[in-house]
N, C-alpha and C positions, 0 to 999 in steps of 0.2 A: 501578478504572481498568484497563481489559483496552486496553496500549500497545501490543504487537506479536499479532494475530492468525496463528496459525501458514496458517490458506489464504494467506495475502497473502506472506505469507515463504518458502515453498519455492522459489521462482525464483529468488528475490534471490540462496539461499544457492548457486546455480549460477553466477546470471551476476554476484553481485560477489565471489568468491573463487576464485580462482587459484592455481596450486602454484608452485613453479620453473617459470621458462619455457617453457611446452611446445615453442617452437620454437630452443630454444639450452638443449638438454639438459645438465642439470650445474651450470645457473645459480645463483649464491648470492648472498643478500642484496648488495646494492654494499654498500662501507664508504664510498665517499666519497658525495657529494652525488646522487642518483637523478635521471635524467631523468624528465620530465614523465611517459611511459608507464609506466615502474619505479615512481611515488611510486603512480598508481594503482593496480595490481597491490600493492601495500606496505598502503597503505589497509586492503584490501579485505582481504585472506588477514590480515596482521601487524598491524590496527588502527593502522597509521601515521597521520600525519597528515593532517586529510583535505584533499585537492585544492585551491587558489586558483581564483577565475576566471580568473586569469590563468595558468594551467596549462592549464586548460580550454582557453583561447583558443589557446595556445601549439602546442597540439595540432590543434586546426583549423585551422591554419596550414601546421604540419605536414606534415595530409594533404594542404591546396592545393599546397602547394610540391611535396611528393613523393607522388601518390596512390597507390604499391605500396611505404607502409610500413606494413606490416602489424600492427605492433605498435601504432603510435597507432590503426589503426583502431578494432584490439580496444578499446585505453583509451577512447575516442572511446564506443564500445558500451556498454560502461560505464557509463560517466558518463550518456548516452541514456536507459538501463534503471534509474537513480535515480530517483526517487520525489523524493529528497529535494534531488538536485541543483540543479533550477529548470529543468533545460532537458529535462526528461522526453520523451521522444518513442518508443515502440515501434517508428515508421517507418521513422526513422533509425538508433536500435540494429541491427536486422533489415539492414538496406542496408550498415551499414560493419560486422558482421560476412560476409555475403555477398562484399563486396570483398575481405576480408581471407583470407575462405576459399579463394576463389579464386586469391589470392596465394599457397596452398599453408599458410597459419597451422592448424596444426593442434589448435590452441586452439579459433579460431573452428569450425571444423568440428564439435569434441567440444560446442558450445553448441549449434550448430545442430541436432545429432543429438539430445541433449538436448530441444529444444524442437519438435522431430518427433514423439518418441516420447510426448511429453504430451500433445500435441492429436490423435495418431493416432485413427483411428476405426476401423481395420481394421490387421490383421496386414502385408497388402499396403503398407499407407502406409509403414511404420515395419521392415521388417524388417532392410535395409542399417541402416539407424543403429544397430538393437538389436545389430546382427555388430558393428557398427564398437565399442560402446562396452564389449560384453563382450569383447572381443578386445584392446581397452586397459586393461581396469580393474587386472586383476593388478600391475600394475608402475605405473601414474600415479593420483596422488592423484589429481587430479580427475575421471579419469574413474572411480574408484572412489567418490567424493562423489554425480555423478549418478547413478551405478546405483542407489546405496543408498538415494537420495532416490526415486528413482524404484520401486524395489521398498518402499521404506516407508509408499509413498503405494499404491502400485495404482496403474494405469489399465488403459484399455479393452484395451493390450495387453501389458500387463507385471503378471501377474499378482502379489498384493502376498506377500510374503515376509520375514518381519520378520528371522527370524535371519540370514540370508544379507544384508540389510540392515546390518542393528547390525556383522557384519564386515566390509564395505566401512566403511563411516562410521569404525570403529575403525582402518582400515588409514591412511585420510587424515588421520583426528585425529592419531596418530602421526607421521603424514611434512607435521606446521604446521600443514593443514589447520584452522585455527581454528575456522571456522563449522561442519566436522564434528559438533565439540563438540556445538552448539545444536541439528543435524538429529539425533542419538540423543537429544540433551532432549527433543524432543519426543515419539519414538518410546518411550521408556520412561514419559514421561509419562501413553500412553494404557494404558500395560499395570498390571493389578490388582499393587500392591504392588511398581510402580515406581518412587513418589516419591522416594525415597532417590536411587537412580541419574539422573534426571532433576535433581534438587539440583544433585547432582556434577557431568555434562555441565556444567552452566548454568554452573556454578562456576567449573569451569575456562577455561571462554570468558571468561567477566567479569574472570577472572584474568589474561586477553591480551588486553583490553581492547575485546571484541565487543560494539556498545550492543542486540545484538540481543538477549544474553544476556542483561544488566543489567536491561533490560525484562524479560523473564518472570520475572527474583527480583524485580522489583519489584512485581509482580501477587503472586507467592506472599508478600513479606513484609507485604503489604498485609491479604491476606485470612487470613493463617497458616495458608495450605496448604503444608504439610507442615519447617513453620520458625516459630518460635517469634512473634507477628503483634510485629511490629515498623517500625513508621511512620517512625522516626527512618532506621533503614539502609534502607529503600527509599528514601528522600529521599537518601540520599547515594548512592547507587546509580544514581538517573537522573541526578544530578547528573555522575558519572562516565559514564553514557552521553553527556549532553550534549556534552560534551568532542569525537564526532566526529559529531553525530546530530542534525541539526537538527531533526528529529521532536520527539527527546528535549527538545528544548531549549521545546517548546510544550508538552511534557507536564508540565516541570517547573514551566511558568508554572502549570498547571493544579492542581499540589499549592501552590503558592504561595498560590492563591485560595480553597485548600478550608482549607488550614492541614494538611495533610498532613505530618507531620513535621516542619514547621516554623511558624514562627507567621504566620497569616496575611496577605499583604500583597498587595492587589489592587492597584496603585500597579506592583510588581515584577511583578505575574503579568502584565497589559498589556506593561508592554516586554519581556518572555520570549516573546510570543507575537509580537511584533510583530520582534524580534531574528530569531526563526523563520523565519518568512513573509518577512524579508528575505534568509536565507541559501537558502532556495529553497524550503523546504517545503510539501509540498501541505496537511498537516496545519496548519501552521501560519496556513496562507492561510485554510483553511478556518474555524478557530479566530475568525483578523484579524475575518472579516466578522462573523462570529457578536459580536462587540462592539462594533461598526457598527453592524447588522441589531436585532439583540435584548438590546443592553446587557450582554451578558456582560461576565464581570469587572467590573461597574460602570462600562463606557465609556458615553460619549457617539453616543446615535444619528444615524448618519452614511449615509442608506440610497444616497449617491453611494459612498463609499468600500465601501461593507458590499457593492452587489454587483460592485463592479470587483476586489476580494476572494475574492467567489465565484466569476466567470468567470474569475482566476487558479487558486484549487485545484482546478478541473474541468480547465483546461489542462492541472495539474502531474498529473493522474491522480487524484484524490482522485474515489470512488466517491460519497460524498455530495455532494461540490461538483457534479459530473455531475449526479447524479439532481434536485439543489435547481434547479440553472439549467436542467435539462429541463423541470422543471415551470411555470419561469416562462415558458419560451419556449413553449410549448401554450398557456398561458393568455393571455401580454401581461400578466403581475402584473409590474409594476415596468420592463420591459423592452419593447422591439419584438419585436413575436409572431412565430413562425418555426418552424408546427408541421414542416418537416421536420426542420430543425435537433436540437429538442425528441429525433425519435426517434433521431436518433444520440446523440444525449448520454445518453439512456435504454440503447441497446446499449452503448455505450461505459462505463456504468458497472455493466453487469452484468461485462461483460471486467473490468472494475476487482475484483470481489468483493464488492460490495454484500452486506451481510447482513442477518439479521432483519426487522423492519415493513417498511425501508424497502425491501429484496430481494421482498417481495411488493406494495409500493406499484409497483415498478419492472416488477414481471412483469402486475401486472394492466392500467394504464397501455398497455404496449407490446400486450395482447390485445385492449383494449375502446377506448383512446382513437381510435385510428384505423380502426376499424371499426365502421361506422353499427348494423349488424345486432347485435353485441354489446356495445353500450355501456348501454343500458337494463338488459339483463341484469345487466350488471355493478354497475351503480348497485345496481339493486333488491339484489342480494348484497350489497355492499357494507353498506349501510342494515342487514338482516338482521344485522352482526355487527361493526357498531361500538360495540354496548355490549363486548365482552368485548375488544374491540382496537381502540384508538384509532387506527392504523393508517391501519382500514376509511375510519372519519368523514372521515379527511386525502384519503383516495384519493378517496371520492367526490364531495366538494368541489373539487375537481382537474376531473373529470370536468365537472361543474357548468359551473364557471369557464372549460372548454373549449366550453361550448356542445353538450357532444355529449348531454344526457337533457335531456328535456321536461318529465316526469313527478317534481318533487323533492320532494313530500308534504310540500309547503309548509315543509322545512327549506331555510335560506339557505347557503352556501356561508361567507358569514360564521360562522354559527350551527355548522357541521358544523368546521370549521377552529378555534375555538375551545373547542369542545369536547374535540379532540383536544389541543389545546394544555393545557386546562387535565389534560390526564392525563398530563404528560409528553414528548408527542409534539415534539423540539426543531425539526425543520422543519416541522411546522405551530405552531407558536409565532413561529418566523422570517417564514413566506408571511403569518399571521394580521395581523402589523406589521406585511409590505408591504400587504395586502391596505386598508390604510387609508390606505394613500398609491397608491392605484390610478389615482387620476385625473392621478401625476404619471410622467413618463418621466424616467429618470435613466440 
């Protein structure tokens, strides 16, 4: 079970943790009851308790009522930039930081400098932001946080720098930075004869209640990298993620159904996933359909509910739910066909982090589906090296099912889709079962 992918999680650990106030310098935890903006901020930095919808809402009210309060903006941004939230939206995050910057928040500012300096493509794009954030970082945790994220990673203009790294991250881990902790777990994680150090990072986050931390011990307790393999405390480990992580909470269904630490109960792992998918998760949505779609967990197949499931976790950002409902909207498998649609949800889940088969199901798709001149080519490739990657056979079928190759050497789209399935492949496994309910629209 690989829960938290460290590509998918460098962002987060920017835009959901927060120092003291950066605009009401000196701020300390309140001791009485936190406004709706303060519980966010608490959340996020201190593993408080996470957010109500009705926080949520309170806050969107908020900015109707007062739109130059900068501080629900930010919370607002926030909340936007979850994943796990339900109301995911990049759109929005981006526009009520914007507002908020402009209102002089200089939080919002240090995100946006932040998310300049990642997608920069030249020195030019990115230079102001790069002055701005090393000119903050000595003295505020979170702009020491992004630097070191950002020099731990590399990009195009922030050449990578580990050591000068690990001392920022160390400078914010100190001044509460919680999720610091997790960005050196990583960083030491990739370094020969870091385990040890990466353990401890983890440790100490999961120790102040980070599910992002509790996740990667549960991968190592799982596999006994570098910790003694143990099933039982990874099962209580996500269990304690659970607690603010509705992610976690579908992950948990998921050792529930394997029997992962505990004994297993596919009855409990259904309503853990479906608990998920209620509290907003895209994970979890994704998970819902797949027991709709293809009887996971031992559900009942439901292919009305399985892809009003999958158009949900493609909503919530979920890279596979994108790439699974791209492929059906190219094809008309289960759905109203709507190949331009198809290619957003395709770009849209490369943005997401798509990985592995389906990252190249994803890149070959956007080259060949919609280009006459390359899509035979592609086939024919395809065909070439679906004995060693099942992949290939899913993608070509895809291809197929679009009508874009003439020439299919007498393999069916059925035939190439099931083949893939039977290797494993779980969205050609998923299309293979709609593919036999083709003749209905749901």
């Amino acid at each position: 079970m690989r829960a938290v992918a460290r590509s998918s999680a460098v962002l987060l650990l920017v835009l959901l943790a927060t120092p003291k106030d950066a605009d009401s310098q000196g701020a300390t935890l309140p001791t009485s009851q936190p406004d709706d903006a303060t519980a966010v901020r608490n959340w996020h930095l201190h593993a408080g308790a996470r957010p109500s919808r009705a926080s949520f809402e309170r806050l969107r009210e908020r900015v109707r009522s007062n739109p130059k309060d900068a501080g629900a903006l930010v919370a607002l941004a926030r909340l936007y930039s979850d994943r796990e939230f339900g109301d995911y939206s990049p759109q929005r995050a981006r526009s009520a930081l914007a507002d908020a910057a402009a209102l002089g928040s200089t939080e919002a500012k240090m995100i946006q400098d932040f998310s300049t300096i990642q997608n920069a493509k030249s020195m030019e794009d990115a230079r102001d932001s790069i002055k701005e954030l090393q000119s903050l970082a000595p003295g505020d945790p979170l702009a020491s946080m992004m630097l070191g994220v950002l020099l731990g990673e590399g990009t195009a203009v922030v050449p990578k720098d580990v050591s000068r790294a690990i001392d920022l991250l160390k400078f914010a881990a100190d001044n509460r930075m919680v999720q610091s902790w997790v960005g050196l777990g990583y960083i030491y994680a990739e370094q020969e004869g870091g385990t040890a150090h990466a353990i401890d990072c983890y440790s100490k986050a999961a120790s102040q209640g980070s599910p992002a931390a509790c996740m990667q011990l549960v991968d190592r307790y799982l596999d006994g990298n570098g910790v003694g393999k143990d099933p039982k405390m990874g099962f209580r480990l996500m269990q304690q993620a659970s607690e603010t992580s509705p992610d976690a909470v579908a992950y948990l269904g998921q050792m529930y159904f394997d029997g992962t630490g505990v004994l297993a109960d596919p009855a409990q792992a259904r309503e853990l996933v479906r608990e998920s998918a209620d509290q907003g998760s895209a994970v979890g949505a994704k998970m819902l359909s797949e027991i709709y779609l293809d009887g996971r967990f031992g559900g009942d197949y439901n292919p009305q509910l399985g892809l009003h499931w999958l158009a949900i976790s493609g909503e919530r950002g979920n890279a596979l739910g994108l790439a699974a409902y791209g492929l059906l909207k190219l094809t008309g498998l289960g759905v109203n066909r709507d190949v331009e649609q198809s290619r957003n949800l395709f770009e849209a889940a490369k943005e997401s982090g798509i990985e592995g088969n389906d990252a190249d199901m994803v890149d070959l798709m956007l080259a060949a589906a919609y280009d006459p001149v390359k899509s035979q080519t592609a086939f024919d490739a395809m065909l070439a090296k679906k004995g060693s990657n099942p992949g290939f056979a899913k993608t070509a079928a895809f291809l197929q099912l679009a009508g874009k190759v003439s020439d299919t050497r007498g393999l069916t789209a059925e035939v190439l889709l099931k083949g893939a399935a039977d290797n494993g492949d779980p969205l050609a496994r998923l299309c293979y079962r709609l593919l036999q309910d083709r003749d209905s629209k749901y």
